[in-house]
C-alpha positions in Angstrom: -30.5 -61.9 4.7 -29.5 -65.4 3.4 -31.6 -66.7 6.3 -34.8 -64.7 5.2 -34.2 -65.6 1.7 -34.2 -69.2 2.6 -37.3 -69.2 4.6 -39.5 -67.2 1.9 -38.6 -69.9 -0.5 -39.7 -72.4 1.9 -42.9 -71.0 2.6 -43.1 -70.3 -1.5 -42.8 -73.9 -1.7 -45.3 -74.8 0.5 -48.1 -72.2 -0.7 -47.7 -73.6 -4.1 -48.5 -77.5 -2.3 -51.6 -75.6 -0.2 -53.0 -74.0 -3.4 -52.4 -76.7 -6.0 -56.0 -78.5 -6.2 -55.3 -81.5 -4.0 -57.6 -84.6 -3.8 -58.0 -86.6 -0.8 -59.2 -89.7 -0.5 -57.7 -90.7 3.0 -61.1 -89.8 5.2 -60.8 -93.0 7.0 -57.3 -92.0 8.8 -58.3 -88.1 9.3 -60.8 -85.7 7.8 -60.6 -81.9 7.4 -62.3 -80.0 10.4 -64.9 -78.2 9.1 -65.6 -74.5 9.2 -68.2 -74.7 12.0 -66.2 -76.9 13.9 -63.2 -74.7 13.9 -65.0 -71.7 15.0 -66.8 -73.4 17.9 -63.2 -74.5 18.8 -61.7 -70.6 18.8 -64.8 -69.6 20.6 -64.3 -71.9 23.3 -60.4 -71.5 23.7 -61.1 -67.4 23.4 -64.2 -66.5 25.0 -65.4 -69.5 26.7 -62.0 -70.2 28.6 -62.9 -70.9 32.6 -62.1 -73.9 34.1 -65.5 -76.0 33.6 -64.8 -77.2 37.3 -64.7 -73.1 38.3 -67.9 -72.2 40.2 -68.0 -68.6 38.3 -69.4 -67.3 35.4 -67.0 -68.3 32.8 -66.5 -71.9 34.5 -70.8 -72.4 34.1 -70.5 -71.0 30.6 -67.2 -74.0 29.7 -69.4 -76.3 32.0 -72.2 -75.6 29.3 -70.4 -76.4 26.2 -69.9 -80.0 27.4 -73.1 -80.3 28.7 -74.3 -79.3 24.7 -71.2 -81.6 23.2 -72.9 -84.5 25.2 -76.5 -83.9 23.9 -75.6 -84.0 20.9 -73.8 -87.5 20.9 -76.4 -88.8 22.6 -79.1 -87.3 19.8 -76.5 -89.3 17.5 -76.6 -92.7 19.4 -80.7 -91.9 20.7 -80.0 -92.3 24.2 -80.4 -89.7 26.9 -79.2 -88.8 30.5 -80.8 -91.6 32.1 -79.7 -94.4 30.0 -76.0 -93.2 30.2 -73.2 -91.4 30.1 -70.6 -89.9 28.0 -67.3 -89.5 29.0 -64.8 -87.5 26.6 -61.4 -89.3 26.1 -58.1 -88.1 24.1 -59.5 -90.5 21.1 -60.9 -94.0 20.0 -57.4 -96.0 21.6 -58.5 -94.4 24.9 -61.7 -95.0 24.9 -61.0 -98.5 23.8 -58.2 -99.0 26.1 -60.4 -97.7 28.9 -63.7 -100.0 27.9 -61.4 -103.2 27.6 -59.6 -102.7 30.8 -62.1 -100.9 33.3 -64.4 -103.6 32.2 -62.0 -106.3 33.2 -60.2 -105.1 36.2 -64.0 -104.5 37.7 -65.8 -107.6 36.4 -62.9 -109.8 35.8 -62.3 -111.1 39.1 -64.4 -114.4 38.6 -65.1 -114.4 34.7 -61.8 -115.0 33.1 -62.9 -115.1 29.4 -63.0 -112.5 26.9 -63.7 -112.5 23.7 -62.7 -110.5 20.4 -62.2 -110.9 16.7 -59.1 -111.3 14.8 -59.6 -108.1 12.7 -60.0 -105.3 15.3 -58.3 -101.9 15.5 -54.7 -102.2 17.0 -56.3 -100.6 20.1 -58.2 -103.6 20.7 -56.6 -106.2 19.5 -53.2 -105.1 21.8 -55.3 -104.8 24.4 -56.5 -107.9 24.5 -52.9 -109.5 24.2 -52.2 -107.5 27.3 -55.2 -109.5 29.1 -54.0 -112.6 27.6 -50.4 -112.0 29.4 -52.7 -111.3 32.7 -54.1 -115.1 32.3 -57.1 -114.3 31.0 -58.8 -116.6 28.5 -59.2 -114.7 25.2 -61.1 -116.0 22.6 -60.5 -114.9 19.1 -63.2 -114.8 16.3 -61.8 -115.4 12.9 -63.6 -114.8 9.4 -64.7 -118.3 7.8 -63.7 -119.6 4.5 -65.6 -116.9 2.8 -64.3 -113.9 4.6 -67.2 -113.5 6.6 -67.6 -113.2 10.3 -71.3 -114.1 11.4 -73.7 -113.6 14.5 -73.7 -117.1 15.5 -69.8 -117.1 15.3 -70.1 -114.4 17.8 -72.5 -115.9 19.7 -70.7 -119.3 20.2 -67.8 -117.7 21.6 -69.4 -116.6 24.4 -70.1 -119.0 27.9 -70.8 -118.3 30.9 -67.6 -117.1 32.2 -67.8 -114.9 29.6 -66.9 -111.2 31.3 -66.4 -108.8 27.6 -66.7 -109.0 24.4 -65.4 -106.2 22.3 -66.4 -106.1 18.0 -65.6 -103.3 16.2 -69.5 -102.2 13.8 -67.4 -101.0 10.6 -62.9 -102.6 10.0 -61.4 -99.3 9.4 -59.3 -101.7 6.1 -62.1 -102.8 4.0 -65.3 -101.4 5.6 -66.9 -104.8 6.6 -70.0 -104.6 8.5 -69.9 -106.8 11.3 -73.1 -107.8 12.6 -72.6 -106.4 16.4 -76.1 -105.8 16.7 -77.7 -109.5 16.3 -75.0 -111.0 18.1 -75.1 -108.4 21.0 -78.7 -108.7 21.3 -78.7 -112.7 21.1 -76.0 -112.2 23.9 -77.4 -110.3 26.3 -80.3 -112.9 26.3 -78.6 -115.7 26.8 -76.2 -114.1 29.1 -77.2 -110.7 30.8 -74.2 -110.2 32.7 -72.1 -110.5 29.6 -70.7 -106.7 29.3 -70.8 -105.9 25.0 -68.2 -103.1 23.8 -68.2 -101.7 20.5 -65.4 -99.5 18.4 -68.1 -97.6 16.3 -64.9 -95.2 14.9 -65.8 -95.7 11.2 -69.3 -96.0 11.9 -70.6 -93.2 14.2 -71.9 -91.0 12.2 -71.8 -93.0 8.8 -73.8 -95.2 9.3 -77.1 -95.1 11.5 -76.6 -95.8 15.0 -78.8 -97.1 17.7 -77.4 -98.0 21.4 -80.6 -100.1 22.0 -80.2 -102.1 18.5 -77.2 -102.4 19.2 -77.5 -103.7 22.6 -74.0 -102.2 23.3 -73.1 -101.3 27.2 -70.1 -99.3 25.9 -69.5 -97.2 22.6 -66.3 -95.5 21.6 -66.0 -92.8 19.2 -63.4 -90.5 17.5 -63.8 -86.5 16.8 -60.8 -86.6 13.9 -62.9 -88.9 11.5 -65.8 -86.9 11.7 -64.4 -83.7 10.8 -63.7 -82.6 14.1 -59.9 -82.0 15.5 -57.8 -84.7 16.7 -57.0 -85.0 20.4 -61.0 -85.8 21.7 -62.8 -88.8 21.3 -65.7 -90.0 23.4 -67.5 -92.9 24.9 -71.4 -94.0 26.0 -71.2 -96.2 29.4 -74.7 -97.8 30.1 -75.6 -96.6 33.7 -75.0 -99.3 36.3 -71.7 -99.8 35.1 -69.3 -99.1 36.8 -65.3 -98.9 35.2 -61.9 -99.0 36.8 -60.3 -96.1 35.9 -56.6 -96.0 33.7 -55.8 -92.6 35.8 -56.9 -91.2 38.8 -56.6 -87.5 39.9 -59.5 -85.0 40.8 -62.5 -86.7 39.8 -63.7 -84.8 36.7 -65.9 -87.0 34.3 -67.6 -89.6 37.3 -64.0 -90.0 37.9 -63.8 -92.9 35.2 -61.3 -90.2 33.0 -59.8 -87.2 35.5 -58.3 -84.2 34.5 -59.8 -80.6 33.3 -61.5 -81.4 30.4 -60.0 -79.6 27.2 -63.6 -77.7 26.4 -61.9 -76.5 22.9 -62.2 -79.6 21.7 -65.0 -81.1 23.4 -67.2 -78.2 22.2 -65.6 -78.7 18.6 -66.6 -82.5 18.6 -69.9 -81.6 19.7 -70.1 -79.1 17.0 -69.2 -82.1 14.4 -72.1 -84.1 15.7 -74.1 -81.5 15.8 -73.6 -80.8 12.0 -73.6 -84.1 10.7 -76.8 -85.4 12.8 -78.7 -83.1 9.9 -77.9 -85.0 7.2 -77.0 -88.5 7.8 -79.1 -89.9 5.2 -77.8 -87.7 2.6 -74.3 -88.4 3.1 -74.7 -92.1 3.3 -76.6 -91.6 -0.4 -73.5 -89.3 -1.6 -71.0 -91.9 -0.2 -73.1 -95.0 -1.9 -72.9 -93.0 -5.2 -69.1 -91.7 -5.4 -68.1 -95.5 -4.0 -70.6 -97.2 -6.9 -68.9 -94.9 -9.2 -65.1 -95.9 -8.0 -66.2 -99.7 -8.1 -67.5 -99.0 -12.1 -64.1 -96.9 -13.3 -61.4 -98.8 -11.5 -62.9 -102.4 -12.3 -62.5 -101.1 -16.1 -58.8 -100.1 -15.7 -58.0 -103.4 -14.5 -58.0 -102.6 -10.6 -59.2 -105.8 -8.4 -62.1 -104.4 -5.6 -61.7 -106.5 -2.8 -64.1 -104.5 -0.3 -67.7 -106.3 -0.1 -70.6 -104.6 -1.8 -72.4 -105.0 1.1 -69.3 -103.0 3.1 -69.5 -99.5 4.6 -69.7 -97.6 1.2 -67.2 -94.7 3.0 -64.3 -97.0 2.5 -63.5 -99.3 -0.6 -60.4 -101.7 -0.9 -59.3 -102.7 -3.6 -55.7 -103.9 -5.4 -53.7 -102.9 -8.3 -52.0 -105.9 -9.4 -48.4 -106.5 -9.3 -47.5 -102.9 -7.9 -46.6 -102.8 -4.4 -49.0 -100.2 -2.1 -46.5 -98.0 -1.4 -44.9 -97.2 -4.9 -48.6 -96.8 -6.1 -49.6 -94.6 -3.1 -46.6 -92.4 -3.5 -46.5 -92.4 -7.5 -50.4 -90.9 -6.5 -48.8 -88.3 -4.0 -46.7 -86.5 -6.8 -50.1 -85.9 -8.7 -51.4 -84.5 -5.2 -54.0 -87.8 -4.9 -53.9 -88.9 -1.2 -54.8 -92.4 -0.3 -53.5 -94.9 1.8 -52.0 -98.4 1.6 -54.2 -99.8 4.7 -54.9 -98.5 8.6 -53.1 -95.2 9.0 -52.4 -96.9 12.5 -50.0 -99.6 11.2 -47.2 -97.0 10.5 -46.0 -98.7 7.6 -46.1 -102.4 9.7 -48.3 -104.7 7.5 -51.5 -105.7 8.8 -53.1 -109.2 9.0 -56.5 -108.3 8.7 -57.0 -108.4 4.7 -55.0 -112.5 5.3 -58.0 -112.6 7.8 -60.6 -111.7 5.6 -59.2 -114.1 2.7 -57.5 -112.0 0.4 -55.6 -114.1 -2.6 -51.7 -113.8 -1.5 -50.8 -112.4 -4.9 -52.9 -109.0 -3.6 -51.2 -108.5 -0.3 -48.8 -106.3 -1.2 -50.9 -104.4 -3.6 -53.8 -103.2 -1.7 -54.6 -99.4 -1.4 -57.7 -98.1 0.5 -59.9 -94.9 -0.7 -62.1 -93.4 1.8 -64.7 -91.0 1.0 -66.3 -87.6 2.7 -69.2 -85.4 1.7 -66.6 -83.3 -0.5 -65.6 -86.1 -2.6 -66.4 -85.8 -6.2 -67.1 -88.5 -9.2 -64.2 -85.8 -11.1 -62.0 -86.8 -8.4 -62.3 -90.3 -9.0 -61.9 -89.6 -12.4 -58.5 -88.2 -11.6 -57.4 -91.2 -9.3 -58.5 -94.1 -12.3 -56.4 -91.6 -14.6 -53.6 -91.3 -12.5 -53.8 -95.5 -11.4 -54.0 -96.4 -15.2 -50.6 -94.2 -16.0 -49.2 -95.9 -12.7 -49.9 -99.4 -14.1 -48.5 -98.8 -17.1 -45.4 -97.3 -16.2 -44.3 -98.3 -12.6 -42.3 -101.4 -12.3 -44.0 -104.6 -11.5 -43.4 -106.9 -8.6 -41.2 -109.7 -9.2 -43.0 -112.8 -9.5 
């Protein structure tokens, strides 16, 4: 009895956390799957169950809901079929990880340089240490004296022994844009056989995308910040190219990622795209409007916005001086606000990419990141400047 008692005050507690109005600004580490995307999902794991390799009925029918999942990606990116292929991964670190090394233990053999920036996605930027402790020469693009990291700065770093180069469109911290596409395309002019990679994670469908502007041979993606599950990602490999695998077993997916694909969330990802194709444009507005907004009402409280104007307008930076991230973001949690203190990837380790982009010292420990979705509401932000105003006025300050 004691033991039911217990547990019925547990789940009590937990109702009153699930029905308590929560806000969440935290889209850039996970969004919410959406209804559509979670009924695709039951569909496939109740009705369309075979084994997509099975040459039956319900294996055709699971074969079908990847074939859709990949037409819609590549509606999303405007490639098709002949320019490519899409290969679903278990997320963006995969489908980095797979990019970085298939590229280099293919192409690598004579052209030992590679070449990355200083403020990529642990995925990336560990991967590369990993090529540098295999003697390759890895080149490292910083941001200049003004934070920025240009084209030409791109560009420069790249010779002709030049095998990858691997820039991230949209830095998951701030929401810099870096300019992939006029680099990429200057490049592959000057040197064709240079193979381009991009981590479009904050940036697939965000912001628009364009393989061909891009001039991108290899695009990774991630289902969980597009309101999609977590567990799938995918990736766009330019045809021709061909990528040593991380695993090998029976073949499925060209071979470059074996295993029987998990159709659930492959159809659930495609699902995602499929929904959020429609109305790009009309997002992007929403998002410019709600991070306008947040930019207006915290600069009047005293907050310091460090993200760019020009910046992706899903995520904004910004500090709250003299309070450390962490007593802020958890002084937010008790009033059931939900943001984050930098990359949800850290875990807590501090990251060197706002040092990178020239933050002032005295903000490094202050920083908190918002990131926005379609749901997010100018009353929400209202909340959070309410809730950062009492914070700064009654948590304890950091010791000068």
């Amino acid at each position: 009895m004691y033991f039911l008692r217990y547990h019925a005050i547990i789940w009590g507690f937990r109702l009153y956390y699930i029905m308590k109005e929560q806000i969440y600004l935290d889209n850039a580490a996970t969004t919410k799957v959406m209804t559509e995307v979670s009924g695709a999902a039951a569909y496939a794991m109740t009705e369309a169950y075979g084994n997509p390799s099975s040459l039956h009925h319900m294996g055709i029918e699971a074969e079908r809901l990847i074939t859709y999942s990949k037409k819609q990606i590549m509606l999303a990116l405007g490639v098709t079929s002949e320019q490519g292929e899409i290969i679903f991964t278990s997320g963006a670190t995969e489908g980095n990880n797979t990019a970085i090394f298939g590229v280099t233990e293919t192409y690598g053999k004579r052209k030992k340089r590679v070449v990355t920036t200083t403020v990529e996605h642990p995925s990336v930027e560990k991967a590369f240490d990993r090529l540098e402790e295999k003697g390759f020469e890895v080149v490292r693009v910083s941001p200049d004296e003004n934070g920025e990291i240009t084209a030409e700065s791109l560009v420069s770093a790249v010779n002709e022994n030049t095998c990858l180069i691997s820039a991230m469109l949209v830095n998951n911290e701030n929401g810099y844009i870096l300019p992939v596409g006029e680099a990429f395309q200057k490049i592959k002019k000057r040197y064709p056989e240079c193979f381009t990679h991009c981590d479009c994670v904050q940036g697939f469908e965000k912001l628009p995308l364009s393989q061909k502007k891009l001039q991108v041979d290899i695009i990774t993606m991630s289902g969980h910040k597009i309101h999609a599950p977590k567990g799938i990602g995918a990736m766009f490999i330019r045809k021709g190219i061909r990528l040593t695998p991380l695993m090998v077993g029976g073949g499925q997916q060209k071979g470059i990622r074996s295993g029987t694909e998990p159709v659930p969330m492959i159809y659930a990802f495609g699902k995602a795209v499929e929904v959020l194709n429609g109305n790009l444009s009309e997002r992007y507005s929403h998002a410019s409007e709600i991070n306008a907004y947040a930019r207006e009402k915290l600069s009047e409280i005293g907050a310091v916005i460090l993200s760019d104007v020009s910046a992706s307008p899903y995520i904004l930076s910004l500090a709250v001086p003299d309070i450390r991230s962490e007593t802020m973001l958890h002084f937010l949690e008790e009033r059931n606000i939900y943001v984050s203190s930098g990359s949800a990837c850290s875990k807590g380790k501090t990251s060197d990419v706002p040092t990178e982009f020239k933050v002032s010292e005295r903000y490094l420990d202050s920083i908190i990141r918002l990131s926005f979705s379609f749901e997010t509401s100018k009353s929400d932000i209202d909340a959070l400047c309410e809730a950062v105003s009492d914070g700064m006025k009654n948590l304890a300050k950091i010791r000068k």
